[in-house]
C-alpha positions in Angstrom: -28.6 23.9 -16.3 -27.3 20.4 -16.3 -29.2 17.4 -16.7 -28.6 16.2 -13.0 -29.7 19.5 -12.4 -32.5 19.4 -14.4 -33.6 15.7 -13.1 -32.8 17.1 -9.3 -35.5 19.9 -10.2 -38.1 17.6 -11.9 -37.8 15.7 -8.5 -38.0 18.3 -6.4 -41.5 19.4 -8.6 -42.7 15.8 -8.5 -42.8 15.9 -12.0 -41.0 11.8 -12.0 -40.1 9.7 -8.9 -39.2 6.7 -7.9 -41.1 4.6 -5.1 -39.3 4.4 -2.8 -41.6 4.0 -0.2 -43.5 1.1 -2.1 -40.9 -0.6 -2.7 -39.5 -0.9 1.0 -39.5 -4.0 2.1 -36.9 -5.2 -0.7 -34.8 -2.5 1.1 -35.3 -4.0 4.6 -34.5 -7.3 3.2 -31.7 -6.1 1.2 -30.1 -4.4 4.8 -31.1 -7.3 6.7 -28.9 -9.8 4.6 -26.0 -7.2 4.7 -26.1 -6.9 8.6 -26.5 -10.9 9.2 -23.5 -11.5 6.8 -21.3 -8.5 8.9 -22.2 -10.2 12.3 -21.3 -13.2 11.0 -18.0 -12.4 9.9 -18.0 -10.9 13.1 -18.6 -13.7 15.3 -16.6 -16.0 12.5 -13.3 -13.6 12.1 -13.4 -11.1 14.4 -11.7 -8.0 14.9 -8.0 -7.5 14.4 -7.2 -5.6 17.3 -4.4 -3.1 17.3 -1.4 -3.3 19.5 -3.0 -0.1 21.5 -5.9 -2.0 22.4 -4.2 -5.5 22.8 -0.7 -4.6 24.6 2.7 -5.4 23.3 5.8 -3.6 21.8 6.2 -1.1 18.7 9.9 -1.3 16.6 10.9 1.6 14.4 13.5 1.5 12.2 15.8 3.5 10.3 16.1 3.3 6.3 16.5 -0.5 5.6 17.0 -3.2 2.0 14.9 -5.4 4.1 11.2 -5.8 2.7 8.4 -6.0 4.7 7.7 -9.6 3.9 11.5 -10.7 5.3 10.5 -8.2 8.3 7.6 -10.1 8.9 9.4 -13.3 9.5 11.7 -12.4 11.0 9.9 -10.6 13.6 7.4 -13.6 14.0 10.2 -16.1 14.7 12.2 -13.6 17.7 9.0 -13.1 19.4 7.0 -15.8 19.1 4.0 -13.8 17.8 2.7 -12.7 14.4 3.8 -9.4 13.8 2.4 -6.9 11.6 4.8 -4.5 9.7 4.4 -1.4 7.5 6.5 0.7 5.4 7.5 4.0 6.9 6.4 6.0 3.5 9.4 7.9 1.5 12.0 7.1 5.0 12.1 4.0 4.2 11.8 2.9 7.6 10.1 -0.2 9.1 7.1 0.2 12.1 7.1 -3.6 13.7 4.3 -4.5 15.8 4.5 -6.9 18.2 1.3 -8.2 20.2 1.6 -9.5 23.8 5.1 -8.9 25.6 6.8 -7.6 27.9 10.1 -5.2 28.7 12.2 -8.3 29.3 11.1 -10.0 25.8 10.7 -6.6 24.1 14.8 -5.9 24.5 15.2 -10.1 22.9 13.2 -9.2 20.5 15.2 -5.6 19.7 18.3 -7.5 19.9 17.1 -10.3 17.3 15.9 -7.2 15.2 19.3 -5.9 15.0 20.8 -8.5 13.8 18.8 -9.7 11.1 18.2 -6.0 9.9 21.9 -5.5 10.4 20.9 -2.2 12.1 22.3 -0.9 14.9 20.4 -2.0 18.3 20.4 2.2 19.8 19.0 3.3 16.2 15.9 0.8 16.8 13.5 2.8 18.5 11.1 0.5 21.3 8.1 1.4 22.7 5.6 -0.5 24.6 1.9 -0.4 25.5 0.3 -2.0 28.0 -3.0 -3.6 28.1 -4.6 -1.3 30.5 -4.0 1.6 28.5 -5.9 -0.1 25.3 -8.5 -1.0 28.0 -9.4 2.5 28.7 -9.2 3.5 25.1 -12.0 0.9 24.5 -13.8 2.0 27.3 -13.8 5.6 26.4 -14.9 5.1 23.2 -17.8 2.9 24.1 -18.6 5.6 26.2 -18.5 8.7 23.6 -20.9 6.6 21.5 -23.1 5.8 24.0 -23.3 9.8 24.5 -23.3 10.2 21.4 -26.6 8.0 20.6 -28.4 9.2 23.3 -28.0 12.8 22.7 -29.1 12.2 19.2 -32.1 10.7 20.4 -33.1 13.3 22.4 -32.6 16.1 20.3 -34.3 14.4 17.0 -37.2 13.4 19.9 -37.4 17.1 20.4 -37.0 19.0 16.9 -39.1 16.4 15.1 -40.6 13.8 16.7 -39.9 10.3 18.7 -40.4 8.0 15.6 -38.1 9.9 13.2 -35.6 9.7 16.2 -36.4 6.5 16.2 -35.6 5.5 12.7 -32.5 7.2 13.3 -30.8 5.1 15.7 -31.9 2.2 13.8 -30.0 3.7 11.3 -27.0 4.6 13.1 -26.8 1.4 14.3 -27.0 -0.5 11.2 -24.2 1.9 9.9 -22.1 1.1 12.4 -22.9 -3.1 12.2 -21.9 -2.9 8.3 -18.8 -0.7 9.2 -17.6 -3.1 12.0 -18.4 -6.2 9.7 -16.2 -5.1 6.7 -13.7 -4.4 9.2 -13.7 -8.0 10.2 -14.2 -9.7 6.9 -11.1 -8.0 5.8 -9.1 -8.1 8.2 -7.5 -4.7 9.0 -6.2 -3.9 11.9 -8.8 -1.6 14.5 -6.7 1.1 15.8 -8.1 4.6 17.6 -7.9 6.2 14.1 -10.7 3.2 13.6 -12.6 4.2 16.3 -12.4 8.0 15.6 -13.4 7.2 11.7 -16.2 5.3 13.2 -17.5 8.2 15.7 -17.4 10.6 12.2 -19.2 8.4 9.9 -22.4 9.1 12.6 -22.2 13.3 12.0 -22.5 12.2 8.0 -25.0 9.7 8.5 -27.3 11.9 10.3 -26.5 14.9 8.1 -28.5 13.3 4.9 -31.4 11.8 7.2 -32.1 14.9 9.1 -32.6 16.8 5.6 -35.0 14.3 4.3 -36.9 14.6 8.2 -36.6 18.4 8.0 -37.9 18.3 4.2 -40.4 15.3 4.9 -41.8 17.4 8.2 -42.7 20.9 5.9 -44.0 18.8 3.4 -46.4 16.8 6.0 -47.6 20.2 7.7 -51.4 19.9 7.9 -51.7 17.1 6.1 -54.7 15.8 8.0 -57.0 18.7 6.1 -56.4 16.9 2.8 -57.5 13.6 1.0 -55.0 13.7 -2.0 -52.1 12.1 -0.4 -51.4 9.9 2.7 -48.7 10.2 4.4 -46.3 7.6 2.9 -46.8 9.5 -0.3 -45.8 12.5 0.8 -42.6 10.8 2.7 -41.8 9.2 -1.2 -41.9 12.8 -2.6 -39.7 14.1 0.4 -37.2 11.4 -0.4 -36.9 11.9 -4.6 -36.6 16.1 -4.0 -33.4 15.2 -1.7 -32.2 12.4 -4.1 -29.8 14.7 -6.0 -28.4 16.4 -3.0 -27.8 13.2 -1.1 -26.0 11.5 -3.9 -23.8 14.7 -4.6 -22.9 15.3 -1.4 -21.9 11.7 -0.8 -19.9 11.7 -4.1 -17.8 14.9 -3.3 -17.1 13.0 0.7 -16.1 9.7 -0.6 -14.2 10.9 -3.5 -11.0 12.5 -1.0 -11.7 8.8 1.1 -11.3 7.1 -2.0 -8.1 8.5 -2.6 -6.8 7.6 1.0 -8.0 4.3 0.9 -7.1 3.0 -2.7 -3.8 5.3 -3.5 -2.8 6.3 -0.4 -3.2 3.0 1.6 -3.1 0.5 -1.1 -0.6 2.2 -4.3 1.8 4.0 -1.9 1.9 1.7 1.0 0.8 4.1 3.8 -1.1 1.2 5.6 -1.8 3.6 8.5 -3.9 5.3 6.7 -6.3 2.4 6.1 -7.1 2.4 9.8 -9.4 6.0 9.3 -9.9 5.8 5.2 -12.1 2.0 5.1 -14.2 3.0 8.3 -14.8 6.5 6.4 -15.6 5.2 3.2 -18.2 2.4 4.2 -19.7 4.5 7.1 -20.2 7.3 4.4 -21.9 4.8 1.5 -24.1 2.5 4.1 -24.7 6.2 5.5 -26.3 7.6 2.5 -28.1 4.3 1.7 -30.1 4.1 5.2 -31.0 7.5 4.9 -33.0 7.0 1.7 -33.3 3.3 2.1 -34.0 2.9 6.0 -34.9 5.9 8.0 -37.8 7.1 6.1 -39.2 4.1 4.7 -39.6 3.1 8.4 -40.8 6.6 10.0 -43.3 6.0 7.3 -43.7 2.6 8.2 -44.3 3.8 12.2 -46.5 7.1 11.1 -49.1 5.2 9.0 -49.8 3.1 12.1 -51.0 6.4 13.6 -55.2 6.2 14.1 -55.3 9.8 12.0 -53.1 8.7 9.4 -55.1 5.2 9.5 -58.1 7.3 8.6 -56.4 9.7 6.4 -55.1 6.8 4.1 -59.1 5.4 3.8 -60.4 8.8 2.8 -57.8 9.4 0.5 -58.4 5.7 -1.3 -61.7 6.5 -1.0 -62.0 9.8 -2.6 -59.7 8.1 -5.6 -61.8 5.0 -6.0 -65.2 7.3 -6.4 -63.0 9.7 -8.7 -62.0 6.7 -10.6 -66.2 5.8 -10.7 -66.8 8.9 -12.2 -63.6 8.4 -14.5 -62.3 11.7 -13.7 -58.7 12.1 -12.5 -58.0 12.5 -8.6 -57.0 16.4 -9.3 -60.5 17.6 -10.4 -61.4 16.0 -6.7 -59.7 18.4 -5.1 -61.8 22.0 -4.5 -62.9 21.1 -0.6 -59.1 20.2 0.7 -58.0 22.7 2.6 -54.2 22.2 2.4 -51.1 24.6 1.6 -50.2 25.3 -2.2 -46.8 24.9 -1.4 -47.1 21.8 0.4 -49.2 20.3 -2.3 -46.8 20.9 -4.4 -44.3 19.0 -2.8 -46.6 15.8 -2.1 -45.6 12.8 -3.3 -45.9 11.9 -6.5 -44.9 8.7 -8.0 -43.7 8.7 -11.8 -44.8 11.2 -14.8 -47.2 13.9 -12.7 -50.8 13.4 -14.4 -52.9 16.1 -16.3 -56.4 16.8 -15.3 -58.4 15.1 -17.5 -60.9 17.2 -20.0 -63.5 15.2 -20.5 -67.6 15.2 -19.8 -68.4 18.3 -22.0 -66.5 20.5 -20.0 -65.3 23.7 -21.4 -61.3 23.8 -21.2 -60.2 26.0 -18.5 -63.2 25.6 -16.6 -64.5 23.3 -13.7 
């Protein structure tokens, strides 16, 4: 077995672990500063609308010497607006975009093209979108996510419980905040394939907090008939035996994204491709990082203010503080608990798991 498999097996025993749970309110902070600085460069930058949501006129050329910088100008200075261009890949072709005008100033604008691209004015290829059309694009897409949420809601209402569903939108939405931010601090342009990439990055988001919920709600199964573990302990322990599969599964997604976004967008010059590639590669990285980071530190944070989990977590501090009195360990404690082998075993445990300690002339082996 490999040592990542080894380490992903100690965690699952509870064998070592990291807090987590303990340790959550540097995590709150740390995605509190992140979202403030995103809707700041949101209110500060803004989005860079694309042409299908703002209106205006799209050029394509055939094969031209021209580069995109020259393009650039001289598209700018026919229309009066800054236009964005991108290389047509291994054509060599030119896509012009032009924001904000109409049929009349789209055919000045093809004419001007022509003659500073010394191209032929019927091989330019025009095509305009109107406002109206973006309009409804935006609209739509508000609406699918509004669905979306909702639905998710209900059904994580229904298969767990209303606080885990709960954490889970607050997660979603600070996914989608961080997403939306980088998108403005950068500048790229926000095009459908934006919004679509957005609309995915919630199906991976949810994929790694629902295993954690499904994991954290066996491991939580009668835990009222105990006094070993509370309830935040057990959430800690749910989180470390998922660690491994998280972080894999997030590796093997973002590793394809990577190579649309960096080589694909950046070393070959497909810019269109940065329109789905950024929005999939920070949706998938602040996805994996609220999972573990936000969504069950705070159903945690909403269970423990429960009245049975109130008085679970003082019987279980309790029962440790008199075990500690008697300076035994908290396992020799443990004969009256009525509570599930296998769920024990997958409580949380915090660090190097403890041996029972042999001490007050007790025979070895025996209790």
């Amino acid at each position: 077995m490999s040592r990542l498999g080894t380490l992903g097996a100690r965690l699952y025993r509870g064998e070592v672990g990291y807090d987590f749970i303990g340790k959550r309110k540097i995590w709150y902070g740390i995605s509190i500063l992140i979202t403030i600085t995103a809707i700041v460069g949101l209110a500060v930058s803004g989005l860079n609308m694309g042409i299908e949501f703002k209106g205006g006129a799209v050029f394509t050329t055939p094969k031209t010497s021209v580069s995109v910088s020259e393009a650039e100008d001289l598209a700018t200075e026919a229309s009066g607006h800054q236009a964005i261009v991108q290389k047509l890949g291994s054509s060599g072709g030119l896509r012009i975009q032009v924001s904000g005008v109409d049929t009349a100033k789209s055919d000045q604008i093809k004419d001007e093209l022509s003659k500073g691209l010394d191209i032929p004015t019927e091989k330019i290829a025009a095509d305009l979108v109107g406002p109206s059309w973006g309009e409804q694009i935006a609209n739509k897409a508000w609406t699918g996510l509004g669905i979306f949420m909702v639905l998710v809601v209900i059904y994580l209402a229904i298969a767990f419980e209303w606080r885990m569903a709960v954490a889970a939108l607050v997660a979603l939405i600070h996914d989608i905040t961080i997403t939306v931010g980088v998108y403005a601090l950068v500048g790229f342009e926000v095009t459908p394939g934006t919004v679509i990439g957005l609309l995915t990055i919630l199906g991976y988001s949810l994929y790694d907090t629902v295993v954690v919920f499904d994991s954290l709600r066996e491991s939580s199964n009668g835990i009222t008939k105990q006094t070993r573990w509370t309830y935040s302990e057990i959430a800690n322990r749910s989180i470390n035996g998922t660690l491994v599969r998280s972080i894999n599964t997030t590796v093997v997604a973002l590793l394809p994204v990577a190579g649309l976004l960096f080589i694909g967008g950046g070393v070959l010059g497909a810019g269109m491709l940065n329109d789905i590639s950024l929005s999939l590669f920070v949706g998938l990285a602040a996805g994996a990082y609220s999972s573990i980071f936000i969504a069950t530190p705070l159903v945690a944070d909403l269970k423990e203010r429960d009245p049975q989990m109130k008085a679970l977590k003082k019987r279980v501090l309790a029962k440790r503080a008199a075990a500690a009195a008697k300076g035994e360990s908290a396992e020799d404690e443990q004969e009256d608990d009525d509570f599930p082998e296998d769920v024990a075993r997958t409580a949380a445990v915090v660090g190097q798991r403890q041996q029972p300690h042999r001490g007050h002339g007790r025979t070895p082996g025996k209790r």
